[in-house]
N, CA, C and O atoms as a printed pandas DataFrame, in Angstrom:
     atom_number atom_name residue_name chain_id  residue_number  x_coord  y_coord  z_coord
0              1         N          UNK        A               1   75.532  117.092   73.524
1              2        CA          UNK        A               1   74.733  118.101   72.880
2              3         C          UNK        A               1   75.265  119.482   73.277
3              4         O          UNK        A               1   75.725  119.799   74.374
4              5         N          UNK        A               2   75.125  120.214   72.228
5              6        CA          UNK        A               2   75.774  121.927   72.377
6              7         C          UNK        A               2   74.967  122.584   73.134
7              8         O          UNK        A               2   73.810  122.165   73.157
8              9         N          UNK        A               3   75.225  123.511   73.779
9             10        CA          UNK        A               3   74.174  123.807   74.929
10            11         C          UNK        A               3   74.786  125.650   74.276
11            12         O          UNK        A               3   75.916  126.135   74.324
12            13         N          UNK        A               4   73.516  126.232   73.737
13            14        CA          UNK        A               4   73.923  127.874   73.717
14            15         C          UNK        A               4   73.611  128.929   74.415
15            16         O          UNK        A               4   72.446  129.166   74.737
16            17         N          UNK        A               5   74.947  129.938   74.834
17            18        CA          UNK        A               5   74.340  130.750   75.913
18            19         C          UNK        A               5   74.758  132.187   75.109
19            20         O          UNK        A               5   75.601  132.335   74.224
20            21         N          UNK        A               6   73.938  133.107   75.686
21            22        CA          UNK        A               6   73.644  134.518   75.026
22            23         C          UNK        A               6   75.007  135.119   74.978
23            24         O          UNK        A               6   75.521  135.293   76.083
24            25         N          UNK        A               7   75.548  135.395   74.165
25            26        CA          UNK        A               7   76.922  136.553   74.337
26            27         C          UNK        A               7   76.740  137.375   74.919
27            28         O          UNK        A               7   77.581  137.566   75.797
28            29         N          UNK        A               8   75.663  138.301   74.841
29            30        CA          UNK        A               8   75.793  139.505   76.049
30            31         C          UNK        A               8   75.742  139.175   77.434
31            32         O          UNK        A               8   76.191  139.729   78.437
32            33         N          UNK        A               9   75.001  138.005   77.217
33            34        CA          UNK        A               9   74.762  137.900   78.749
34            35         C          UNK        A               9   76.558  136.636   79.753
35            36         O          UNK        A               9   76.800  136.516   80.954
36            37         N          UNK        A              10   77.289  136.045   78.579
37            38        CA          UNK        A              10   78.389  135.870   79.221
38            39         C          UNK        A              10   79.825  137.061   79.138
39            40         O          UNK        A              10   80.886  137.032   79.763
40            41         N          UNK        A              11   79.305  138.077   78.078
41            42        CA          UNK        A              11   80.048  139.510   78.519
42            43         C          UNK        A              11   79.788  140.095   79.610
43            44         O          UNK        A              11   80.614  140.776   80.217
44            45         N          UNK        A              12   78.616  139.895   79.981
45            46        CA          UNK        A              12   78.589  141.052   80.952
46            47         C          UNK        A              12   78.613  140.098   82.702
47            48         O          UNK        A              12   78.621  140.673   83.791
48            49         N          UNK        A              13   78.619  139.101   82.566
49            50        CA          UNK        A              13   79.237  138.073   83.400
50            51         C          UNK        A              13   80.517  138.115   83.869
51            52         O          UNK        A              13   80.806  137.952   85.055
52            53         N          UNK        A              14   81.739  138.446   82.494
53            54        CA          UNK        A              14   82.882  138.177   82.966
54            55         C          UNK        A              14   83.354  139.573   83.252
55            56         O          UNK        A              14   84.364  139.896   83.877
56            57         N          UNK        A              15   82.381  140.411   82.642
57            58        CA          UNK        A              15   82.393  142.275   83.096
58            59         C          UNK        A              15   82.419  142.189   84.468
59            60         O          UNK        A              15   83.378  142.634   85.097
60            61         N          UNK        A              16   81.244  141.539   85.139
61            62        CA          UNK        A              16   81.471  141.841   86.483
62            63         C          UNK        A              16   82.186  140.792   87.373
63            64         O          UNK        A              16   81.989  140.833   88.588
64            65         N          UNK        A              17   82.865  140.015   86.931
65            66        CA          UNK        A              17   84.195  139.088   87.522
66            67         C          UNK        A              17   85.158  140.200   87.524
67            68         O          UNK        A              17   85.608  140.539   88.619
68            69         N          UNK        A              18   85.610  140.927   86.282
69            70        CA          UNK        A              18   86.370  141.696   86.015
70            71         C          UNK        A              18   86.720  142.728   87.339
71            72         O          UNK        A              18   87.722  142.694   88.054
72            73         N          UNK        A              19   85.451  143.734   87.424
73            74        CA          UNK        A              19   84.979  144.002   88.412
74            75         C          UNK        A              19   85.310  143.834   89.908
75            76         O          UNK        A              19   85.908  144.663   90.593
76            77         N          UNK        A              20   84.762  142.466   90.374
77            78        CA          UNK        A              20   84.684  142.042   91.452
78            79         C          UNK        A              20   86.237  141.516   91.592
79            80         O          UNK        A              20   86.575  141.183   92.728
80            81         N          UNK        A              21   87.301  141.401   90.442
81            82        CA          UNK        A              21   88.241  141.199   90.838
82            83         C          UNK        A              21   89.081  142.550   91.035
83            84         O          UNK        A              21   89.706  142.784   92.069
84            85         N          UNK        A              22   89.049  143.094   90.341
85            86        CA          UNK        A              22   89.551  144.582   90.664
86            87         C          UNK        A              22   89.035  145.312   92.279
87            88         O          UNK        A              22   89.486  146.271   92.905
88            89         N          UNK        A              23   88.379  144.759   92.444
89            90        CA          UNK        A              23   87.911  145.539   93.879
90            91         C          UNK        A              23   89.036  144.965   94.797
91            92         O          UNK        A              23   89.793  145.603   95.529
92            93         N          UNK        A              24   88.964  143.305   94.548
93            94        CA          UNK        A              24   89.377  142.441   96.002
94            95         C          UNK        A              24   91.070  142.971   96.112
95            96         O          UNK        A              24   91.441  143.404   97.202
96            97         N          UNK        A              25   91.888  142.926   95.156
97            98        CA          UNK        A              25   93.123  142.369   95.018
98            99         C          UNK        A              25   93.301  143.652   94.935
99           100         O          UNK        A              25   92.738  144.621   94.426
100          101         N          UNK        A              26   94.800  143.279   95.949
101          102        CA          UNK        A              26   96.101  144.555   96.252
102          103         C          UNK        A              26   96.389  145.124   95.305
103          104         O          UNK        A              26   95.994  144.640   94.244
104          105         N          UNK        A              27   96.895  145.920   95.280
105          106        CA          UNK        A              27   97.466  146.816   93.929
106          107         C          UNK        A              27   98.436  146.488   93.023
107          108         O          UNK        A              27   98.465  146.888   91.860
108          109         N          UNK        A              28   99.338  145.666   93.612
109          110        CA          UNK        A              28  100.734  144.807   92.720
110          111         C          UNK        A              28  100.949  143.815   92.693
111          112         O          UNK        A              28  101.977  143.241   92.333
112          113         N          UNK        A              29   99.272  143.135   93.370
113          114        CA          UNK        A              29   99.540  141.340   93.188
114          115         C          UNK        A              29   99.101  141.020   91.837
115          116         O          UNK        A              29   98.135  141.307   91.130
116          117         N          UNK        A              30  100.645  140.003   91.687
117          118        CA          UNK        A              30  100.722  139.378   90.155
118          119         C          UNK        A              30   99.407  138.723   90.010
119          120         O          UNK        A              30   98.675  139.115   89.102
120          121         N          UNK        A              31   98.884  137.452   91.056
121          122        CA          UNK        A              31   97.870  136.709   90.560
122          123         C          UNK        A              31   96.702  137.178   89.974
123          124         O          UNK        A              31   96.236  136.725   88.928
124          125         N          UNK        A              32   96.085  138.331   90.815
125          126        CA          UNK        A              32   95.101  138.955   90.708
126          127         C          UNK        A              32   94.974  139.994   89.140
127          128         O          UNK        A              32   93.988  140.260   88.451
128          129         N          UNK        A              33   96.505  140.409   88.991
129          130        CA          UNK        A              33   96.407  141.170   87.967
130          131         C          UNK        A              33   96.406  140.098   86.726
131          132         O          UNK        A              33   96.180  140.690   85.671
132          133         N          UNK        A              34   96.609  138.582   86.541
133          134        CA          UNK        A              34   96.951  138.092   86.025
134          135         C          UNK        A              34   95.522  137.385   85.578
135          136         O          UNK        A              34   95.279  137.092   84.408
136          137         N          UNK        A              35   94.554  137.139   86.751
137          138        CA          UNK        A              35   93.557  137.105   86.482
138          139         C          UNK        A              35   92.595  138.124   85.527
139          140         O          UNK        A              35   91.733  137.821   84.702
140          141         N          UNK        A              36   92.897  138.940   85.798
141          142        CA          UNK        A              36   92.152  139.912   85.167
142          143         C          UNK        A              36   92.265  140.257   84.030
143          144         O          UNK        A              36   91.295  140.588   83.348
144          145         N          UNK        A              37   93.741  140.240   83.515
145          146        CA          UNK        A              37   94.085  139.759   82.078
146          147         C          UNK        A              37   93.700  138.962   81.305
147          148         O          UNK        A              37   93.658  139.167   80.092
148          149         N          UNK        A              38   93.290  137.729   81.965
149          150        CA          UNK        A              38   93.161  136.627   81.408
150          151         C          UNK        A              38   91.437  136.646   81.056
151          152         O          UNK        A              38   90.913  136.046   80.118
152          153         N          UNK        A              39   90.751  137.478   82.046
153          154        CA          UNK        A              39   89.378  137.715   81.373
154          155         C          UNK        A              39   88.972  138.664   80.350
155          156         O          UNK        A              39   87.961  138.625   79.649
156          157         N          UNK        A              40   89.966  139.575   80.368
157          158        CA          UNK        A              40   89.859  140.581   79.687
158          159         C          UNK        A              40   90.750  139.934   78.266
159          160         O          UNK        A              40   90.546  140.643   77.281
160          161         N          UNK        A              41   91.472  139.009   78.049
161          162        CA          UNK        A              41   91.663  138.270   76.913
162          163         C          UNK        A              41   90.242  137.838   76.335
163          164         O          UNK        A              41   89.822  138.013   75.191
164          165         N          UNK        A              42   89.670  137.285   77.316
165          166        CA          UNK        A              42   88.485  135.995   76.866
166          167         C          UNK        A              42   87.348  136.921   76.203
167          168         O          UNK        A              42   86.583  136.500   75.335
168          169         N          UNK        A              43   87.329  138.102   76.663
169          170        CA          UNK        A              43   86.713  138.998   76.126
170          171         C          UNK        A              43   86.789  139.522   75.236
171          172         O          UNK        A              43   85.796  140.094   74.786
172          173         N          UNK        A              44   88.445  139.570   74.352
173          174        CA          UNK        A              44   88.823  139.754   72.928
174          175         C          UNK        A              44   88.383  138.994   72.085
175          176         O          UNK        A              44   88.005  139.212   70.934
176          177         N          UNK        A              45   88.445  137.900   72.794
177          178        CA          UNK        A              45   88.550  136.504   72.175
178          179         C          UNK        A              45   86.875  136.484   71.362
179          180         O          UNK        A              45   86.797  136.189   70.169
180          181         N          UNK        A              46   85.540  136.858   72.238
181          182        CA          UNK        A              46   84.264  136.492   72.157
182          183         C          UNK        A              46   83.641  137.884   71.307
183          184         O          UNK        A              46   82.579  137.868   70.686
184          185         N          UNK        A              47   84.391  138.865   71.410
185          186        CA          UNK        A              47   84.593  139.761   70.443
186          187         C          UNK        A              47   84.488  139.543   68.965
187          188         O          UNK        A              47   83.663  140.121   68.257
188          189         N          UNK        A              48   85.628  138.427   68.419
189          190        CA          UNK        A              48   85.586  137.851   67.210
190          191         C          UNK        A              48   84.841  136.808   66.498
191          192         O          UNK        A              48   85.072  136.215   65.444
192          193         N          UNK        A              49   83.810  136.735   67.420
193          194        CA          UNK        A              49   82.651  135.336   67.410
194          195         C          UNK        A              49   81.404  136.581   66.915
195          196         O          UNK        A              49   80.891  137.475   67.587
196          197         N          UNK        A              50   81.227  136.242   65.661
197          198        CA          UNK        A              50   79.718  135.986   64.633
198          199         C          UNK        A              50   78.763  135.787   65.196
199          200         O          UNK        A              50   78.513  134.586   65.291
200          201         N          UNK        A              51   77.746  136.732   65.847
201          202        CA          UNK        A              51   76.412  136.221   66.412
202          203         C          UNK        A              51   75.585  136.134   65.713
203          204         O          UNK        A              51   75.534  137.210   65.116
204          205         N          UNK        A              52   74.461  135.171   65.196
205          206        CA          UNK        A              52   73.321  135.536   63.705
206          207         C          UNK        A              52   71.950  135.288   64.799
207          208         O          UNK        A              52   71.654  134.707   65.844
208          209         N          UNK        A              53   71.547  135.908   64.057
209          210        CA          UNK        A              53   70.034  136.169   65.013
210          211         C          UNK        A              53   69.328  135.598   63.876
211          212         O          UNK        A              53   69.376  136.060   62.735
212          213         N          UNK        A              54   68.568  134.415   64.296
213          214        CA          UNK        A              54   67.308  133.627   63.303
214          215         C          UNK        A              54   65.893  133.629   64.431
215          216         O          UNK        A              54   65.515  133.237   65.535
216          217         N          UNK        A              55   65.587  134.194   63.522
217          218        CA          UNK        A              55   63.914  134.355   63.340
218          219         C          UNK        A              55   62.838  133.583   63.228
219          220         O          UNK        A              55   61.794  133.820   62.620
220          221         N          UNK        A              56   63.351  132.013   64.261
221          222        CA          UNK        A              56   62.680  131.036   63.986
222          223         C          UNK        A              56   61.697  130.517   63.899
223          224         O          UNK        A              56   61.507  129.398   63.425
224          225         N          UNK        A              57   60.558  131.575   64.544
225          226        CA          UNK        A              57   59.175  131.510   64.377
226          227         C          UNK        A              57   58.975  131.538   63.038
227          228         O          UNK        A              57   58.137  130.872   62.428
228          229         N          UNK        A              58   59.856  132.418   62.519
229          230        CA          UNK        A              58   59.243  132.789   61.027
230          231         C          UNK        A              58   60.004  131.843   60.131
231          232         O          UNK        A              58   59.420  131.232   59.235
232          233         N          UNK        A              59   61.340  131.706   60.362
233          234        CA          UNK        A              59   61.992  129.983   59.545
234          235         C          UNK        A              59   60.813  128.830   59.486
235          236         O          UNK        A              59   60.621  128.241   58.422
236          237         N          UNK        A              60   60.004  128.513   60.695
237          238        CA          UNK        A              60   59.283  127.919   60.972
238          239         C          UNK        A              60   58.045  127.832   60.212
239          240         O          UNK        A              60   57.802  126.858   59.499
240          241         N          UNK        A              61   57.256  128.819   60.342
241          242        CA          UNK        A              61   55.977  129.469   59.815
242          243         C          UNK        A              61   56.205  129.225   58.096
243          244         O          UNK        A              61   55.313  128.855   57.333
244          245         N          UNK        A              62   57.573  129.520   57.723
245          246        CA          UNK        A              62   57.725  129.481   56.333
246          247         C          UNK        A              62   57.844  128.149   55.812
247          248         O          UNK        A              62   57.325  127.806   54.750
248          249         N          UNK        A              63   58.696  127.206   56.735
249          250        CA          UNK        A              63   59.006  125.769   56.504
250          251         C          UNK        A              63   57.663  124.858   56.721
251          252         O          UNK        A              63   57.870  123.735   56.261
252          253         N          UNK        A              64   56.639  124.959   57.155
253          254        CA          UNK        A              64   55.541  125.022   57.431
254          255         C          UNK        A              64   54.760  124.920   56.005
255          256         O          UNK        A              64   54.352  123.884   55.481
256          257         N          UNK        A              65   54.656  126.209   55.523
257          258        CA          UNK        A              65   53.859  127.039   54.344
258          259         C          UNK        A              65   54.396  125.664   52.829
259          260         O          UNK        A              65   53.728  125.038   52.005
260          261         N          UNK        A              66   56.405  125.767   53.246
261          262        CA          UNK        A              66   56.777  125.088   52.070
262          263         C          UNK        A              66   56.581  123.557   52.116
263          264         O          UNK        A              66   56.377  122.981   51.047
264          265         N          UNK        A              67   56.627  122.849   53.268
265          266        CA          UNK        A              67   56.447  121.398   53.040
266          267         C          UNK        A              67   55.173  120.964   53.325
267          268         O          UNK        A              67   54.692  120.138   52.550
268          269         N          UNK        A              68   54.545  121.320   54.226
269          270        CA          UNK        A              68   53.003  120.923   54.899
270          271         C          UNK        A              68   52.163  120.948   53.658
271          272         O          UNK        A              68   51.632  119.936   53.200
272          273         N          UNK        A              69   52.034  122.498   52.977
273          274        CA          UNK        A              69   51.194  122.822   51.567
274          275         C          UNK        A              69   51.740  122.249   50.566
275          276         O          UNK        A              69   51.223  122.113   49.458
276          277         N          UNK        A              70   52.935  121.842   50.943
277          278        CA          UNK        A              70   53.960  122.288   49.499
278          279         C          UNK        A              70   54.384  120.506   48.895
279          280         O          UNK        A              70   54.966  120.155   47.868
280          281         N          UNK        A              71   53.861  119.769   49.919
281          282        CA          UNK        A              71   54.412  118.257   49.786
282          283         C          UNK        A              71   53.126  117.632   50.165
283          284         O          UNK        A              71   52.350  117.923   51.075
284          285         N          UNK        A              72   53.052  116.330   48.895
285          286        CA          UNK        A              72   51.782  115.870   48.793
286          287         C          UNK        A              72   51.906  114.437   48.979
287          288         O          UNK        A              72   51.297  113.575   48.345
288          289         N          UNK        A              73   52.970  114.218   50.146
289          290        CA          UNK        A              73   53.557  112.648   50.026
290          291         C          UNK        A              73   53.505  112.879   51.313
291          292         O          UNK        A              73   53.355  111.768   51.822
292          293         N          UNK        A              74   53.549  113.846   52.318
293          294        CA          UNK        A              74   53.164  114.103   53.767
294          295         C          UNK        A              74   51.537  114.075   53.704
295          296         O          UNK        A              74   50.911  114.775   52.908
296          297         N          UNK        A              75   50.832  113.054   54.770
297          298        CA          UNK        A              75   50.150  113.227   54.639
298          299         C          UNK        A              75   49.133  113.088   55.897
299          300         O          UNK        A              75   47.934  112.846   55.755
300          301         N          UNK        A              76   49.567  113.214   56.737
301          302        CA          UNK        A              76   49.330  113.114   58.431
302          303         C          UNK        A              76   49.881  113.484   59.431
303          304         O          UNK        A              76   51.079  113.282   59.634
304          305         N          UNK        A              77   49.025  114.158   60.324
305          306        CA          UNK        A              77   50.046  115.174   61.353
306          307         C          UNK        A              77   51.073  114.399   61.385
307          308         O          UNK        A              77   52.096  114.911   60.931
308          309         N          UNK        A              78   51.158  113.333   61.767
309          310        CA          UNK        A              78   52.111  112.535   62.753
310          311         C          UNK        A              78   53.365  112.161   61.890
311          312         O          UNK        A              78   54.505  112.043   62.338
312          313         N          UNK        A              79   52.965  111.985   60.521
313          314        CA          UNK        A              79   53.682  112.193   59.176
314          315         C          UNK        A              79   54.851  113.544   59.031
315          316         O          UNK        A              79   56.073  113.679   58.966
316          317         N          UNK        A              80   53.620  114.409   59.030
317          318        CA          UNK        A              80   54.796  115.800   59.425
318          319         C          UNK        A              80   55.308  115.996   60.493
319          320         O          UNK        A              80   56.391  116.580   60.495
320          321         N          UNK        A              81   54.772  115.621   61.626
321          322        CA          UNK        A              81   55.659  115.708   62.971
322          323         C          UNK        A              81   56.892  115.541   62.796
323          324         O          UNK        A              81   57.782  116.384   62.907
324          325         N          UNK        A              82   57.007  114.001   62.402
325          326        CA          UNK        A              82   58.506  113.504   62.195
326          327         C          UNK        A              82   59.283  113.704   60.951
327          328         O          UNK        A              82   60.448  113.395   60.701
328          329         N          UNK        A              83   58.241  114.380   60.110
329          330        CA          UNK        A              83   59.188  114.736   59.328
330          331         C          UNK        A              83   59.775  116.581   59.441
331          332         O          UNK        A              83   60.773  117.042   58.887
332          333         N          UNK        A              84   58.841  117.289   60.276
333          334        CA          UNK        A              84   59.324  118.685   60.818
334          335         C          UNK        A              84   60.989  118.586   61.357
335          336         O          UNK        A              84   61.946  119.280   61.014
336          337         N          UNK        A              85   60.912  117.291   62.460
337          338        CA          UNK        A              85   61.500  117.252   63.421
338          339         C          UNK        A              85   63.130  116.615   63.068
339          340         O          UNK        A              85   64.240  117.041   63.389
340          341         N          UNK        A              86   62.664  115.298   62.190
341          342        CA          UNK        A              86   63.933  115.215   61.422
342          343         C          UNK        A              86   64.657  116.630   60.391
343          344         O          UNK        A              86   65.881  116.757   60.358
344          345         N          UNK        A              87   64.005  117.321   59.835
345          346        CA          UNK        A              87   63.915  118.657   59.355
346          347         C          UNK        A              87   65.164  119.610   60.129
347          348         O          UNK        A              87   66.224  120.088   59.725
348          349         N          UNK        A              88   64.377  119.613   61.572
349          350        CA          UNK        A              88   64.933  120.465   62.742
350          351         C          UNK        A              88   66.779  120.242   63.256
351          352         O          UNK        A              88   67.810  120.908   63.354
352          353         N          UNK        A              89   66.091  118.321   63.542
353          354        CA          UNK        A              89   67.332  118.134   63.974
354          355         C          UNK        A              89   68.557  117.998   63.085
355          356         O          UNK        A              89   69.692  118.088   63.554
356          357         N          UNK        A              90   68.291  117.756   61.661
357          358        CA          UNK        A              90   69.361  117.780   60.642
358          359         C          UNK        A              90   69.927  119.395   60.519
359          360         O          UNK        A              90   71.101  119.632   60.234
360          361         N          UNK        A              91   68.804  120.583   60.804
361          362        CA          UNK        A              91   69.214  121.822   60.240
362          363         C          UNK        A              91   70.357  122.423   61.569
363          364         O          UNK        A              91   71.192  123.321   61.461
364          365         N          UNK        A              92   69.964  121.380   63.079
365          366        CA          UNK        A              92   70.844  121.848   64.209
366          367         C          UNK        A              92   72.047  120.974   64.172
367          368         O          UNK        A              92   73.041  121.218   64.856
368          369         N          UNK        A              93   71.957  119.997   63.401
369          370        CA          UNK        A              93   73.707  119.697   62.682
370          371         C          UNK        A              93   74.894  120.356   62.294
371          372         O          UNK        A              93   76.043  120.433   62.729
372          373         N          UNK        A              94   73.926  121.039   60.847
373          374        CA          UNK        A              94   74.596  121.726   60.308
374          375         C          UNK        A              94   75.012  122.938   60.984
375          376         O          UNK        A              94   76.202  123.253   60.983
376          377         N          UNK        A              95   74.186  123.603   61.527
377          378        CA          UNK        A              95   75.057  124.679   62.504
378          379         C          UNK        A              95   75.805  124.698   63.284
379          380         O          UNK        A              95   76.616  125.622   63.350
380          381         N          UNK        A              96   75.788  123.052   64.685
381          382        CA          UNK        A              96   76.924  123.096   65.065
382          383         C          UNK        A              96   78.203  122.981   64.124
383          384         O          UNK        A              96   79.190  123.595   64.527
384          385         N          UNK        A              97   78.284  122.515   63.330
385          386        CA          UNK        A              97   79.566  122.561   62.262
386          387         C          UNK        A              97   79.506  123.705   61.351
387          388         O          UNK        A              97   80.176  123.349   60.382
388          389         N          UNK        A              98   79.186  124.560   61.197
389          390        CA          UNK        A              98   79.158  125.707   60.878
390          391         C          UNK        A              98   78.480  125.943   59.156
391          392         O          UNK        A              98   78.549  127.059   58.641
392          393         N          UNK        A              99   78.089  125.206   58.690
393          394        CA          UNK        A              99   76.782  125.034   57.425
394          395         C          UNK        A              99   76.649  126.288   57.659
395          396         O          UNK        A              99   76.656  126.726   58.809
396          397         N          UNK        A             100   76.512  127.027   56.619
397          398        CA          UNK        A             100   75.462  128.298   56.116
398          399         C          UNK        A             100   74.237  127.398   56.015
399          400         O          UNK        A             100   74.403  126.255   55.590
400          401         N          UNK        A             101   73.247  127.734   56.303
401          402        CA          UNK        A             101   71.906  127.749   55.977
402          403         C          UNK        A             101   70.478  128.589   55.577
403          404         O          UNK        A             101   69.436  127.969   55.364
């Protein structure tokens, strides 16, 4: 399972690796400078990554409104439970593989 973590919060993570490596290391050591490159790549890199901000209370609230009211073949919490949930887990499919939705 995909496990997601905040972009700002692994920018500003490798900000202060960045940081903490620039403090430690001599002035003309290769490794150290080599390190630091290499984060400051990863940082180009996460640069070019698409963040979408969903509003899932309200995806929710709406998906809610459209099948709960909206479907007359659901007809028990426990009915919609599993059918919310199959709902959920099909729509977190498609995003790991990159589906517009």
């Amino acid at each position: 399972m995909a496990h997601l973590i905040d972009k700002s919060a692994l920018v500003a993570e490798i900000e202060n690796r960045i940081k903490e490596t620039e403090s430690m290391r001599p002035k003309f050591d290769q490794f150290w400078a080599g390190q630091i490159s290499a984060f400051k790549g990863v940082l180009k890199i996460l640069d070019t990554l698409e963040v979408k901000e969903i509003d899932l209370e309200k995806y929710y609230h709406e998906f809610l409104q459209k099948e709960w009211f909206g479907n007359l073949h659901v007809r028990t919490v426990s009915e919609m439970m599993a059918f919310t949930a199959k709902h959920f887990f099909e729509l977190g499919l498609k995003v790991q593989k990159g589906v517009e939705v």
